[in-house]
Structure formats: structure tokens, C-alpha cells
C-alpha positions as CSV (number, residue, x, y, z in Angstrom):
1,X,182.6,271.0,176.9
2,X,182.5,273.5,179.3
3,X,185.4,275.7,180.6
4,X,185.7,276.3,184.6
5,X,189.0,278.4,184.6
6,X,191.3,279.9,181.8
7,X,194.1,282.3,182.3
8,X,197.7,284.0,180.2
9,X,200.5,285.1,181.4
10,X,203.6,286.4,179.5
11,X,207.0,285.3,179.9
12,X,209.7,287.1,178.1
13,X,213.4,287.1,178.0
14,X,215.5,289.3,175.8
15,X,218.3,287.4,174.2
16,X,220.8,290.5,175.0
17,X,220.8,290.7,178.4
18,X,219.3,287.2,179.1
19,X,217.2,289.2,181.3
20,X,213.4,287.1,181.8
21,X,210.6,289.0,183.5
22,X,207.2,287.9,183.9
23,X,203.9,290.0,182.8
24,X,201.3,288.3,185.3
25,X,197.4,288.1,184.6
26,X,195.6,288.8,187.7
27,X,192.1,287.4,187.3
28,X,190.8,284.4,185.6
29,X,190.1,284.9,181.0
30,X,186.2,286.1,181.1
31,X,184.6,283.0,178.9
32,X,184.0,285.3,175.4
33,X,183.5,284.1,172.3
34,X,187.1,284.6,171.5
35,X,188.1,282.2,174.3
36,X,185.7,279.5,173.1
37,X,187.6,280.0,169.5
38,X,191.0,280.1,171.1
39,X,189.7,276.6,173.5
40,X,188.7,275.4,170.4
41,X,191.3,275.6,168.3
42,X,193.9,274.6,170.4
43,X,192.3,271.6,171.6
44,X,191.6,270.2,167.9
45,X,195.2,271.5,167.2
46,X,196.3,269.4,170.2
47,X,194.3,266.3,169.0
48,X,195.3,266.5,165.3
49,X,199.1,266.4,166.2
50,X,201.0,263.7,164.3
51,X,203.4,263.0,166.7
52,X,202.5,262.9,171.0
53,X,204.1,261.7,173.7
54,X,202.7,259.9,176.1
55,X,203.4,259.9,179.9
56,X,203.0,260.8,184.1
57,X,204.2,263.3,186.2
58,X,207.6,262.0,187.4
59,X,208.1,260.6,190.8
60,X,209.7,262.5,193.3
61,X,213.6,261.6,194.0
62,X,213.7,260.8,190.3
63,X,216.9,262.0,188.6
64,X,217.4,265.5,188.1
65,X,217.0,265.4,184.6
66,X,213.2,264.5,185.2
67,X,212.8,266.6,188.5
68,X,209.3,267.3,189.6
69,X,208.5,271.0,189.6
70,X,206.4,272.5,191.8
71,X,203.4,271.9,189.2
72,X,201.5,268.7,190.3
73,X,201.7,269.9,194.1
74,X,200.4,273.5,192.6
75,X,197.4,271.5,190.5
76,X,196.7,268.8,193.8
77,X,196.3,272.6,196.2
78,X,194.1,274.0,193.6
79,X,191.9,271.0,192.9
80,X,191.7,271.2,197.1
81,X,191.1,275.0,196.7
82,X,194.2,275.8,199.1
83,X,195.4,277.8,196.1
84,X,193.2,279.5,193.9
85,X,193.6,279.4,189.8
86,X,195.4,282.9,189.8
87,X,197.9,281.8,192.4
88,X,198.3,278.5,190.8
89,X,199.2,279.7,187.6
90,X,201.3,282.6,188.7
91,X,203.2,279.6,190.1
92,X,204.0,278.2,187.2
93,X,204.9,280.9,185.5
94,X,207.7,282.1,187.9
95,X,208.5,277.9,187.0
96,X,208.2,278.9,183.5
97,X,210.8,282.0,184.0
98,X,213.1,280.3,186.0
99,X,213.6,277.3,183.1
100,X,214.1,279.3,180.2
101,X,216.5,281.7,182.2
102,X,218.8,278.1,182.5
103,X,217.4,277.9,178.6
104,X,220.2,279.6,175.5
105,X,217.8,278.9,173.2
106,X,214.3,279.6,175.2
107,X,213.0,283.2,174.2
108,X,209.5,282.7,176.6
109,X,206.2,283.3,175.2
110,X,202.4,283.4,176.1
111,X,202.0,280.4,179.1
112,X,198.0,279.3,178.9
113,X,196.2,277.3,180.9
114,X,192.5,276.3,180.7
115,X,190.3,273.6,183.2
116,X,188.2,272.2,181.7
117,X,185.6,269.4,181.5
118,X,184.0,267.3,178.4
119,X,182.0,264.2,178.6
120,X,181.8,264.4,182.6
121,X,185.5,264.5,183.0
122,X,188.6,266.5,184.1
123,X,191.3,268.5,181.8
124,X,194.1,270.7,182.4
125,X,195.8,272.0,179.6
126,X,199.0,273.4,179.4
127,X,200.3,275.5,176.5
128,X,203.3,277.9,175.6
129,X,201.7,280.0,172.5
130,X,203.8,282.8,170.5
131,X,203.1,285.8,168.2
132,X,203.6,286.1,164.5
133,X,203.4,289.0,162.4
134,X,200.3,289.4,159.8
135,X,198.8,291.9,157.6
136,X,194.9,292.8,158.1
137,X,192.9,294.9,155.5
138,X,191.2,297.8,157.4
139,X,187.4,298.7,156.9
140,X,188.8,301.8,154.7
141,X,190.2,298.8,152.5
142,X,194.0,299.9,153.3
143,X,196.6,297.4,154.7
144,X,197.8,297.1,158.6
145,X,200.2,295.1,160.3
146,X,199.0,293.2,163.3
147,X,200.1,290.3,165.6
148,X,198.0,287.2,166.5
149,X,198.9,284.3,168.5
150,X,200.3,281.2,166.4
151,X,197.8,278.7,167.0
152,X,198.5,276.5,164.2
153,X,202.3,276.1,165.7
154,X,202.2,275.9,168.9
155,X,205.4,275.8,170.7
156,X,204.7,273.2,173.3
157,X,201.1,272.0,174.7
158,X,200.3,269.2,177.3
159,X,197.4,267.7,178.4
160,X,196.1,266.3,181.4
161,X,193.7,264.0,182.3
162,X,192.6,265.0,185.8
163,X,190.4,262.2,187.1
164,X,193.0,259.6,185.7
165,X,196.2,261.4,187.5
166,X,194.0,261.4,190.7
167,X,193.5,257.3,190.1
168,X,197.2,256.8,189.2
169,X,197.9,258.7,192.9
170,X,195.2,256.2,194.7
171,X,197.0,253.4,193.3
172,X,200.5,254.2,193.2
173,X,200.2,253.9,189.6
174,X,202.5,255.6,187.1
175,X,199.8,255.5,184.4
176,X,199.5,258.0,181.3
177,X,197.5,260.7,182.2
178,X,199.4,263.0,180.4
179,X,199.6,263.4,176.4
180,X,201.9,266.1,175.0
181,X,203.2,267.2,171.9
182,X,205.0,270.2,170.1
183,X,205.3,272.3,167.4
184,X,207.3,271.7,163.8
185,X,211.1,271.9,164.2
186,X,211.3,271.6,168.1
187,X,212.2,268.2,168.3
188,X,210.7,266.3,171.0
189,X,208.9,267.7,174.1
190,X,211.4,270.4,174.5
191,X,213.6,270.3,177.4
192,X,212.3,272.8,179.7
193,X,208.5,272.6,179.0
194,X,209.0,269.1,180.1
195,X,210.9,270.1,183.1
196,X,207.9,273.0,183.5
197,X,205.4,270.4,184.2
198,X,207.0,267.3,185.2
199,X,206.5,265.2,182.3
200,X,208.2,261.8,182.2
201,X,207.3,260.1,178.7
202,X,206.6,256.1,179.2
203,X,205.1,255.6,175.2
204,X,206.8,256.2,172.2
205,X,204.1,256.8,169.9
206,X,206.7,256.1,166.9
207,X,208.1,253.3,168.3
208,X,204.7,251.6,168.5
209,X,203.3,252.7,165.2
210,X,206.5,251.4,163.5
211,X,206.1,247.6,165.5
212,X,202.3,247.4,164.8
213,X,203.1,248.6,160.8
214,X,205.7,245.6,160.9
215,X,202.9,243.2,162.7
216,X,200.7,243.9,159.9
217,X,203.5,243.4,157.1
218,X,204.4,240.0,159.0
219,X,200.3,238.8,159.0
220,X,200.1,239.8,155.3
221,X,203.0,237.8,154.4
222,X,202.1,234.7,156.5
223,X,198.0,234.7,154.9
224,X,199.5,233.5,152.0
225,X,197.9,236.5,149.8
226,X,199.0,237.9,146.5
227,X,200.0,240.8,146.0
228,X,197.0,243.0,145.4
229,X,195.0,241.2,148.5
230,X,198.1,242.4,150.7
231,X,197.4,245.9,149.6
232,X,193.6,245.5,150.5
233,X,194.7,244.4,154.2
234,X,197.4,247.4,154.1
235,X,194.6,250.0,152.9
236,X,191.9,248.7,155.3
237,X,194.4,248.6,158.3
238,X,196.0,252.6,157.2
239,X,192.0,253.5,156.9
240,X,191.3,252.5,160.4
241,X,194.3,253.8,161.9
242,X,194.2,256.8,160.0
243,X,191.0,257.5,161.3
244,X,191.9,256.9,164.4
245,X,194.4,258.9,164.7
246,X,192.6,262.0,163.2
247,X,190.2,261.8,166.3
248,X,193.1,261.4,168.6
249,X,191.8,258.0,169.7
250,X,193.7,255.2,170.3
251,X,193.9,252.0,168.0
252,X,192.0,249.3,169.2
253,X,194.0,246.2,168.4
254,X,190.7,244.3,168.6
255,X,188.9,246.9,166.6
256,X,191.5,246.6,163.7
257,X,191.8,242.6,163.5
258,X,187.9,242.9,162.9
259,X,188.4,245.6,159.9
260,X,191.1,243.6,158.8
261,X,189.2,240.5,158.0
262,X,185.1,240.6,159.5
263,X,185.0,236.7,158.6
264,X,187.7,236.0,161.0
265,X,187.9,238.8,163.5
266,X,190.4,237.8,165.7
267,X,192.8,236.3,163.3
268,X,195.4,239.5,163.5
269,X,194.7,239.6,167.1
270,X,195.6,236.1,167.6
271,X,198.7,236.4,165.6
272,X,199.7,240.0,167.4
273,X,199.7,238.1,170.3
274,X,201.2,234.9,169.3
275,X,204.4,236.1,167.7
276,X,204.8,238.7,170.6
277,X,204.9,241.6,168.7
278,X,204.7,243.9,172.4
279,X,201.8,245.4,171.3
280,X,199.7,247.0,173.8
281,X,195.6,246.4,173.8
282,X,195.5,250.5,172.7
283,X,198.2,251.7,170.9
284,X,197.8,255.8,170.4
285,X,199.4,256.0,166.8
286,X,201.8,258.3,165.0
287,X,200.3,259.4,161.4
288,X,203.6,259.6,159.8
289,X,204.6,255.8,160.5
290,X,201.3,254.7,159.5
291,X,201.9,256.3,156.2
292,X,204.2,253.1,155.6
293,X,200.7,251.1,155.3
294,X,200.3,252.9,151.9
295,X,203.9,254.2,150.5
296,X,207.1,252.6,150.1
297,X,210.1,254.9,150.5
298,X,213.9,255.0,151.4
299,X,216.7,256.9,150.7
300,X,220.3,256.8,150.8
301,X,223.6,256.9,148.5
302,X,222.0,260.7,148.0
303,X,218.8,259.9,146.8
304,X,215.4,259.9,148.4
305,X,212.2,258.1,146.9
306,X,209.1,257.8,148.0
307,X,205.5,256.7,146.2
308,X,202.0,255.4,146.5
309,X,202.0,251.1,146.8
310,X,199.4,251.5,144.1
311,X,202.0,252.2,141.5
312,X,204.1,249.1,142.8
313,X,204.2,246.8,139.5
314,X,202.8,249.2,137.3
315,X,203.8,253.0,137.1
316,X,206.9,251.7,139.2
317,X,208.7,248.6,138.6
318,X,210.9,246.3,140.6
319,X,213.6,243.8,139.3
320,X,214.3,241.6,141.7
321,X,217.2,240.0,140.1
322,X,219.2,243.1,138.4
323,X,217.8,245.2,142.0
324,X,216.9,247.4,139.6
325,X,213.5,250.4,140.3
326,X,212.3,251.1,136.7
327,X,209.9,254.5,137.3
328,X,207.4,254.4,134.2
329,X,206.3,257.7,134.4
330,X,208.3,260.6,135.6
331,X,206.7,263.3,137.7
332,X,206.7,266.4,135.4
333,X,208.2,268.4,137.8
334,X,210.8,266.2,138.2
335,X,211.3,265.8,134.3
336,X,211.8,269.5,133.7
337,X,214.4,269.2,136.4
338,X,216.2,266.2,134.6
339,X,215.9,268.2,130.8
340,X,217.7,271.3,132.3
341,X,219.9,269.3,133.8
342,X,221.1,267.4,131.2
């Protein structure tokens, strides 16, 4: 991996006076050690997200809601050196203070961008990072507050894939070139990073995870295989995805039929396709709905309940007839909870 251009700027706006004003970086990050941590990091952070989204820049005369910013014209002039990186990213971070000013809830934060290449290709990435308070123990062994960028939370981060985006605009293709994700308790792509960059979502990660668990459930059922061969299928198909998804790669429905069943490799593909499940030939995955492979869980009536499909039939219990779930041994966390309660 090697990094061509980094920068940060600072977008702030003070939730009294709504005021926004924009603390500009004027050269190019110097390539330190500390960027190649911060690169690093952000880039496994970006790759290790359970939930992305999936999408293209959106079209121009697109509804408003999905407007193209000035950002993909910014990126095209910079890749064709009619703007240089500085000028490029001060672009988009007058963008950037114009959204959240039309933003309640926005507050700004730290805008970072960084070109890069890996494996002889073309990356932008897009990020909006903020501050958190710590504590940091001094070389005289006494305690000092400090302030560190939240890298483990980012708010918002996007990435690009340069060369593919460049393709899609040869061919008039509105491909996915553009993966982006978010930090815990900001919903989806929030509104006005998506706005920032232009980002149109065409994949539901969940969506797709939730169709391929239910393609597998609907394979296991038609094998006609007991129970405990079911779970074998279930663990070797949430161990491929799994990894999968840990790597940020895609699922390779070809890949997974053969770790399915290496006698018959093709016997999930063939029945993927047959009963027209939709599934694409690369499915990127969300790691939550894959959890279904492995756990059964519900909730509902005020209860929520959720456990391992090892304890199915032994630990846990299901009556069919009376619809009755018999738990064998109680949690003892849970139990103290039920003796005070009682």
C-alpha cells in the first residue's frame, strides 16, 4: 500500500449560534509514521464494519434527495490535475460546511481524505473522524487529560474504488465502486455525508445476507438431513461467510456451494439458481444476519431470546405440540435475577 496524497480539515459548528466555520489545511499530511497508523487503522476499521452499503455516485438530474455534489467533478479535475489535492479537498469541505449548516443534528468534525493505491489499484477514501476525551499517564507517572481522534467509531467513512468508477463512466455503467459505512448509533449512511459525496446505495448488504441465510435454510431442508447434518452445513456455510466477511471480501456463491458439500460442489449453486433465490454471483455480506447460521433468536410479547443452535435439543428444548421452549440450564446471571425477583 502506498499513500500518494492525505490531508484534514476541520469543520465545526456550534449548536448555539448554528454558526459553521471551516479550519482549512493548506498542504498535503507529510507521510509519518503516525499517518501510516492512522491509514492503517482506518482502513481495517473500514473493512471490519459489520454493516456497508454499497453503491455509485448518483447521476446527475437525479432527484434532489440524491443530488450530486460537486465531489465526483472535484475527484475527475484532480485525477486530470486541473485541481490540485489541496484545492480539491478544500472543495469538499466548504461541501461539507454547507450540509451540516442545513443539518439540526450535524455538529461537523475532522473531514480526511487519503489517495491511495494497494495491489496496483486506485482508492479514495473519505472519512468524517471526531475527538473523545482520554486520560494519559505522564513520564512523571501523574494523570493528564488529552484528546485523540475516535478511530474505533468513526462517524461516517466511504470508500472509492478509482479505476472501477473510471470504468462505470466509459461504459455508462452505474456499477458499485463505492462502499460506505458508519459508526454505532447513526443509522444508515447519514443523510448529509451521503449528500457530501454523492452516494446512491444500489446493495443492501442486509437484505442479501438475510435471502442467502434463507437459501441455505431452504437447501438444508430439501437434502433430506437430520438434524445434526443441518447444523454441520449451517456451521460450514457461517465459517465461510464469516471469514469472508472479516476480510471485507465478498461471498463467492461458487466458493460456498463447494465448502458446503466438496463431493458435490455445485449442488447449492444449482439449487440457488433454480429456485431463484436473486442471489448475485458475489454477495458482500452483513455479519450480523449471518449470525442466524449459528443462533436462533426472536422476541416479542416483551421477551427477547437468543442462543447458540448447539444447545437446540439439549440445553434448550422445543415442544412442538404444547409450543412450549424448556431452557435446561439457566444462565447464572439470569438466575440471580429471577431469585431476587421472586
Amino acid at each position: 500500500m502506498s499513500i500518494i496524497n492525505s490531508i484534514v480539515h476541520f469543520v465545526d459548528k456550534n449548536l448555539v449560534t448554528e454558526e459553521v466555520s471551516v479550519k482549512y489545511r493548506e498542504t498535503a499530511l507529510p507521510n509519518t509514521p503516525e499517518l501510516e497508523h492512522l491509514s492503517g487503522q482506518m482502513k481495517k476499521g473500514h473493512r471490519t464494519k459489520a454493516e456497508k452499503y454499497f453503491g455509485f455516485f448518483a447521476p446527475k438530474n437525479a432527484s434532489i434527495e440524491a443530488k450530486v455534489p460537486d465531489f465526483s467533478v472535484g475527484l475527475r479535475e484532480y485525477l486530470d490535475e486541473t485541481l490540485t489535492w489541496t484545492e480539491f479537498s478544500k472543495q469538499l469541505a466548504d461541501t461539507y460546511a454547507s450540509e451540516i449548516t442545513a443539518s439540526m443534528l450535524a455538529t461537523g468534525g475532522y473531514l480526511y481524505l487519503e489517495h491511495y493505491t494497494e495491489s496496483a489499484k486506485g482508492f479514495l477514501l473519505v472519512a468524517i473522524l471526531s475527538q473523545v476525551k482520554g486520560v494519559v499517564v505522564t513520564d512523571e507517572m501523574s494523570l493528564e487529560s488529552c484528546r485523540y481522534l475516535d478511530i474505533s467509531n468513526v462517524q461516517s467513512v466511504a470508500l472509492i474504488n478509482i479505476l472501477e468508477w473510471q470504468e462505470a463512466r466509459v461504459a455508462d455503467d452505474n456499477k458499485q465502486y463505492i462502499t460506505a459505512a458508519r459508526g454505532k448509533g447513526n443509522g444508515r449512511v447519514v443523510e448529509y455525508f451521503r449528500k457530501l459525496i454523492g452516494f446512491e446505495e444500489s446493495f443492501n448488504t442486509t437484505d442479501e445476507t438475510s435471502t442467502l441465510v434463507e437459501a441455505v435454510d431452504y437447501f438444508c431442508e430439501n437434502q433430506s438431513l437430520d438434524a445434526e447434518q443441518i447444523k454441520e452445513y449451517k456451521k460450514k456455510a457461517y465459517s465461510y461467510c464469516d471469514d469472508k466477511a472479516k476480510s471485507g471480501e465478498p461471498v463467492i456463491l461458487k466458493e460456498l456451494s463447494y465448502s458446503l458439500d466438496a463431493d458435490d460442489p455445485d449442488s447449492f449453486l444449482q439449487f440457488a439458481m433454480d429456485q431463484r433465490f436473486g442471489l448475485s454471483e458475489e454477495i458482500p455480506t452483513d455479519r450480523r444476519e449471518l449470525k442466524k447460521f449459528v443462533r436462533y433468536s426472536g422476541q416479542g410479547g416483551g421477551m427477547s431470546i437468543a442462543f447458540s443452535s448447539d444447545l437446540l435439543g439439549k440445553d434448550v428444548v422445543y415442544e412442538r405440540d404444547s409450543d412450549r421452549l424448556i431452557i435446561k440450564k439457566i444462565p447464572e446471571n439470569l438466575k440471580e435475577q429471577l431469585l431476587t425477583g421472586c
